[in-house]
C-alpha positions as CSV (number, residue, x, y, z in Angstrom):
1,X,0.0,0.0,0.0
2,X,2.4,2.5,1.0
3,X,4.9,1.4,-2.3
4,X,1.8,2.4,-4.2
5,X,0.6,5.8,-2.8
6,X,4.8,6.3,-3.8
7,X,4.6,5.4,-6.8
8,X,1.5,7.8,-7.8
9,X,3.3,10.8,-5.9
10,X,6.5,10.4,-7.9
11,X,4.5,9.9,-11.5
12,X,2.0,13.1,-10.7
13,X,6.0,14.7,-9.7
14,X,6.9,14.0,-12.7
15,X,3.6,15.3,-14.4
16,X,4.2,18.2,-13.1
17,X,8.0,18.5,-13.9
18,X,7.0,17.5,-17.3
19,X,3.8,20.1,-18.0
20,X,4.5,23.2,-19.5
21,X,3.7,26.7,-17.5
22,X,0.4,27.7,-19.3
23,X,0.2,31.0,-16.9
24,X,3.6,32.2,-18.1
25,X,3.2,34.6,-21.1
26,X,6.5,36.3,-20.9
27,X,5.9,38.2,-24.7
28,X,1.9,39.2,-23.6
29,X,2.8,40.2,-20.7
30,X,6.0,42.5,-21.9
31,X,3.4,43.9,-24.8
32,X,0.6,44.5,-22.2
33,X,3.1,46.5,-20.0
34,X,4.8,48.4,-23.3
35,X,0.8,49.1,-24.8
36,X,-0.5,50.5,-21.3
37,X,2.3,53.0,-20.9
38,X,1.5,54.4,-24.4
39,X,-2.3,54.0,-23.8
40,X,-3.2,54.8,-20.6
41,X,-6.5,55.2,-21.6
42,X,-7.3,51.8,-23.3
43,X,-8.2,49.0,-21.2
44,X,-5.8,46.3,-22.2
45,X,-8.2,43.6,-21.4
46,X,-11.2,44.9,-23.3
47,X,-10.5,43.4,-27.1
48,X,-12.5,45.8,-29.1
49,X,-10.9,48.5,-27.5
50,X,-7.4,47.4,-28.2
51,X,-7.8,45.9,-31.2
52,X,-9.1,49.8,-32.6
53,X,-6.2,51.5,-31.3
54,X,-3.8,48.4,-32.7
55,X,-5.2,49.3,-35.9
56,X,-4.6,53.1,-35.2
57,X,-0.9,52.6,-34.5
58,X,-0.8,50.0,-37.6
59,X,-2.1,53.1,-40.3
60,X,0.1,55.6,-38.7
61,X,3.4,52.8,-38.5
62,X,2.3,52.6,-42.2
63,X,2.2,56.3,-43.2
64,X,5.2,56.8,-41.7
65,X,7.3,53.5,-43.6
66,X,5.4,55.0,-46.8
67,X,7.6,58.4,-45.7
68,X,10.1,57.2,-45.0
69,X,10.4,55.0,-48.4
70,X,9.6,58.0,-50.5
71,X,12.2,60.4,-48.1
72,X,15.2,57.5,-48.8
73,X,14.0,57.4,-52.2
74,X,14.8,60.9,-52.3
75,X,18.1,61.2,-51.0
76,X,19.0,58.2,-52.7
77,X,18.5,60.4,-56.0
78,X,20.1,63.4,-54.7
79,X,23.2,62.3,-52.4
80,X,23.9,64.9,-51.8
81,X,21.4,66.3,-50.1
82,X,21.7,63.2,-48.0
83,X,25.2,64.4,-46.7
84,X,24.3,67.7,-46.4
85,X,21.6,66.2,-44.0
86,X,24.4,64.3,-42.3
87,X,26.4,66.7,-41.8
88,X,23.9,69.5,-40.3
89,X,23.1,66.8,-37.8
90,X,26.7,67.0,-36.3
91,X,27.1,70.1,-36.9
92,X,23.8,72.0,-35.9
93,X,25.0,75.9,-35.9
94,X,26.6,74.9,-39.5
95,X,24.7,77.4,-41.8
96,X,23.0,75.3,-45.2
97,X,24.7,78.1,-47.5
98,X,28.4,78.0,-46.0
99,X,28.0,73.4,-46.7
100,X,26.9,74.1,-50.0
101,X,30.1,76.4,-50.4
102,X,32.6,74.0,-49.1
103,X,31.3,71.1,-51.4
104,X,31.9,73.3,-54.6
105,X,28.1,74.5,-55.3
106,X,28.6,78.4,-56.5
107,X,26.0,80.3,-54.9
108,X,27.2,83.4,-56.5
109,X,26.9,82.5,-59.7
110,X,23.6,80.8,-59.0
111,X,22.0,84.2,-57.8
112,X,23.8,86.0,-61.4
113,X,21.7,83.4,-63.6
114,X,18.7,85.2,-65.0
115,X,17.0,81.5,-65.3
116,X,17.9,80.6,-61.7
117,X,16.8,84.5,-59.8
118,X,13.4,83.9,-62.1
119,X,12.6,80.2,-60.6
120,X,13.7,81.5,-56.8
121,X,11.9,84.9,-57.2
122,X,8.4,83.0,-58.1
123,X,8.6,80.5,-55.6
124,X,9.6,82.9,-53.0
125,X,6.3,85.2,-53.8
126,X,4.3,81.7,-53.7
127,X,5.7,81.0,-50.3
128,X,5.0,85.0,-49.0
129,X,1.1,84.3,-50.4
130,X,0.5,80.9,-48.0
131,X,1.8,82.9,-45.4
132,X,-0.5,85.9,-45.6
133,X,-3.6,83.2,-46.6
134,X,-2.6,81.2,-43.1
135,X,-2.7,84.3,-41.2
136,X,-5.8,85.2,-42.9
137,X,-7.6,82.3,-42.5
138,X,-6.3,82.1,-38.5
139,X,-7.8,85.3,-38.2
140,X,-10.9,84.3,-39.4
141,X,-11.1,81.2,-38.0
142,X,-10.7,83.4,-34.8
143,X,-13.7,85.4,-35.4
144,X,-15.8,82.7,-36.0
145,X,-14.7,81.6,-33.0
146,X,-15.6,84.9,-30.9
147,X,-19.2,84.7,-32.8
148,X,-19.5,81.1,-31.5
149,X,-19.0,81.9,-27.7
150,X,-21.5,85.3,-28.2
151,X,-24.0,83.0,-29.7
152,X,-23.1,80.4,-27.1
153,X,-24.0,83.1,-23.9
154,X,-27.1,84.2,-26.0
155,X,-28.2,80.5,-25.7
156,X,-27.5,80.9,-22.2
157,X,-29.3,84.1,-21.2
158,X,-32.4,82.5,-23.4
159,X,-32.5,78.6,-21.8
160,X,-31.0,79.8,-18.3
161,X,-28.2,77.3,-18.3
162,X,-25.7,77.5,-15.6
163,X,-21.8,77.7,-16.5
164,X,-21.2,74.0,-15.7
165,X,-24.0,73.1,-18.2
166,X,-22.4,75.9,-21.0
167,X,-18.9,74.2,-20.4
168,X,-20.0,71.2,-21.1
169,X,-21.8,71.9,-23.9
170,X,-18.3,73.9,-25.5
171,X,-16.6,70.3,-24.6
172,X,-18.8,68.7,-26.8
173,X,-19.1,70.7,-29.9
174,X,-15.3,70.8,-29.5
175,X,-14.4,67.3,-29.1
176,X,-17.0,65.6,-30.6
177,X,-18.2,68.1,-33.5
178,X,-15.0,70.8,-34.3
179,X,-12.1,68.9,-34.2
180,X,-13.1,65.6,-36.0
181,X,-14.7,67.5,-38.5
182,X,-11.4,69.6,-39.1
183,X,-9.8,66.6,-39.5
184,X,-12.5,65.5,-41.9
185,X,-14.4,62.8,-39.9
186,X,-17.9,63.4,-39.1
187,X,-19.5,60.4,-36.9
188,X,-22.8,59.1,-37.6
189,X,-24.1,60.1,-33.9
190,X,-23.1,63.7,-34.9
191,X,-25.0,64.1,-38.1
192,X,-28.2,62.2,-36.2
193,X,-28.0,64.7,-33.1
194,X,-27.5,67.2,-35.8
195,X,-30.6,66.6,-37.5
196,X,-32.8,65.7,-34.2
197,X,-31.9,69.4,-33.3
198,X,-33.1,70.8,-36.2
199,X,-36.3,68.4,-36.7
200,X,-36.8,69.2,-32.6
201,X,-36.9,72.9,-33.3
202,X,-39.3,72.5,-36.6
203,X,-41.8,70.5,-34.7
204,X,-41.9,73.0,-31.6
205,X,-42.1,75.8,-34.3
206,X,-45.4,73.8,-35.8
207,X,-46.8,73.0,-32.9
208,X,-46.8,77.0,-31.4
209,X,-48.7,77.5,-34.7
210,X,-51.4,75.0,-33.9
211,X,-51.7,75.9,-30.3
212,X,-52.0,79.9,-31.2
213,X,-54.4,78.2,-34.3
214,X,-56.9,75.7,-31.6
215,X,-56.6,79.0,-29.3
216,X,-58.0,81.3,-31.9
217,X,-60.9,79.3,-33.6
218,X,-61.7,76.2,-31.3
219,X,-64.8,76.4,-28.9
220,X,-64.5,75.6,-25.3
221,X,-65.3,71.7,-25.3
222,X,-69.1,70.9,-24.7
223,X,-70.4,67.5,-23.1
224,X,-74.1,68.4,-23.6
225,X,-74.9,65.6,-26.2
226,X,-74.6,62.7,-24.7
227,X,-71.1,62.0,-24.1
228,X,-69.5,62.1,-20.8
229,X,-65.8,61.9,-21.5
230,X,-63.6,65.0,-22.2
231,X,-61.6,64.9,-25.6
232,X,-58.4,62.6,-25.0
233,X,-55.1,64.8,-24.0
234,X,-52.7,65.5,-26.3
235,X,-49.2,64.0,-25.7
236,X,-46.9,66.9,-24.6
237,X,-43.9,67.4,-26.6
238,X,-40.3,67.9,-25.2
239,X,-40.0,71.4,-26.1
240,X,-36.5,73.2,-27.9
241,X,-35.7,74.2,-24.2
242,X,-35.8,71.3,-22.7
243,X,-34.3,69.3,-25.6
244,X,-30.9,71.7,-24.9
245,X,-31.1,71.4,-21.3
246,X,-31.0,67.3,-21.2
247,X,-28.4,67.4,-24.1
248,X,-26.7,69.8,-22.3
């Protein structure tokens, strides 16, 4: 008896000698440590969630090997470029002009050629206009700005909302509506509450016109021929106010 019960410790021993770890993921577990210190906001655990921002870093780890193809490309057809490139690097305060001098390219005589002053002077007056259309377009992108806020207090005053409410409303349109949308990405949700709004506020406006309407030309209700029961209510509807206020 006691040779047996030996005999089936040493061969569940061995078992366990033999069995590989299955907890022991040394690879997961150095990827789940590297992922959550890049995305503390992604719950390694939840799949969907980090199989999305996988795919993120996988399109921008593309767009920038595309880059860098078409940037070695690039050097590889002008050299020397490449070691003008190299050389800046270890020697930062080097000025461009002075490297282009010591390897034998004549910017005197580049400036003298007609052809050469002609191809500099147009692309230097191309570059002068995207600078005074950027600062245009910042400056009006600032205004609209300004005229967003005013609009944004005047919906205050007129719903009473509190600051808290107003910030948060700011929050959205920024994060959810402004920036995506500069970046060209409109969600679904987006154009839905978009639309909602606007179908909200043409249903309020119709129904004012049937209220001031029944007000105007309907007779007080009369139960004088034979029926007892009053007309059925009508079904309030949420109006504009209230519709910013629980959005808000």
């Amino acid at each position: 008896m006691a040779e047996t019960k030996q005999n089936i410790e040493g061969q569940e021993t061995a078992a366990q000698q033999q069995a590989p770890e299955q907890s022991a993921r040394p690879n997961r577990d150095r990827y789940a440590a590297m992922f959550g210190e890049d995305n503390p906001d992604v719950d390694f655990e939840d799949k969907e969630a980090r199989y999305g921002r996988m795919a993120d870093e996988r399109e921008r780890y593309r767009s920038l090997r595309q880059s860098g193809s078409n940037l070695s490309q690039a050097l590889e057809k002008n050299r020397w470029i490449a070691a003008m490139f190299q050389d800046l690097a270890e020697h930062p305060d080097k000025n461009p002009l002075v490297w282009l001098t010591e390897n034998g390219i004549d910017i005197k005589a580049a400036l003298d050629d007609p052809e050469v002053m002609a191809q500099v002077d147009e692309k230097f007056k191309t570059w002068q206009q995207k600078q005074v259309d950027g600062e245009a377009a910042q400056q009006a992108q600032d205004a609209a700005i300004d005229e967003s806020l005013n609009a944004l207090s005047s919906v205050q005053a007129e719903f009473g909302l509190s600051d808290e409410q107003m910030n948060r409303m700011w929050e959205h349109f920024w994060d959810d509506i402004f920036a995506p949308a500069f970046e060209g990405k409109v969600a679904k949700d987006t154009w839905i509450a978009r639309e909602e709004a606007a179908m909200q506020a043409r249903n309020e406006k119709h129904a004012n016109r049937l209220k001031t309407f029944d007000d105007e030309q309907t007779p007080p209700p009369s139960f004088s021929q034979g029926s007892s029961r009053p007309a059925p209510k009508r079904e309030k509807k949420e109006s504009l106010r209230d519709f910013v206020i629980r959005n808000a």
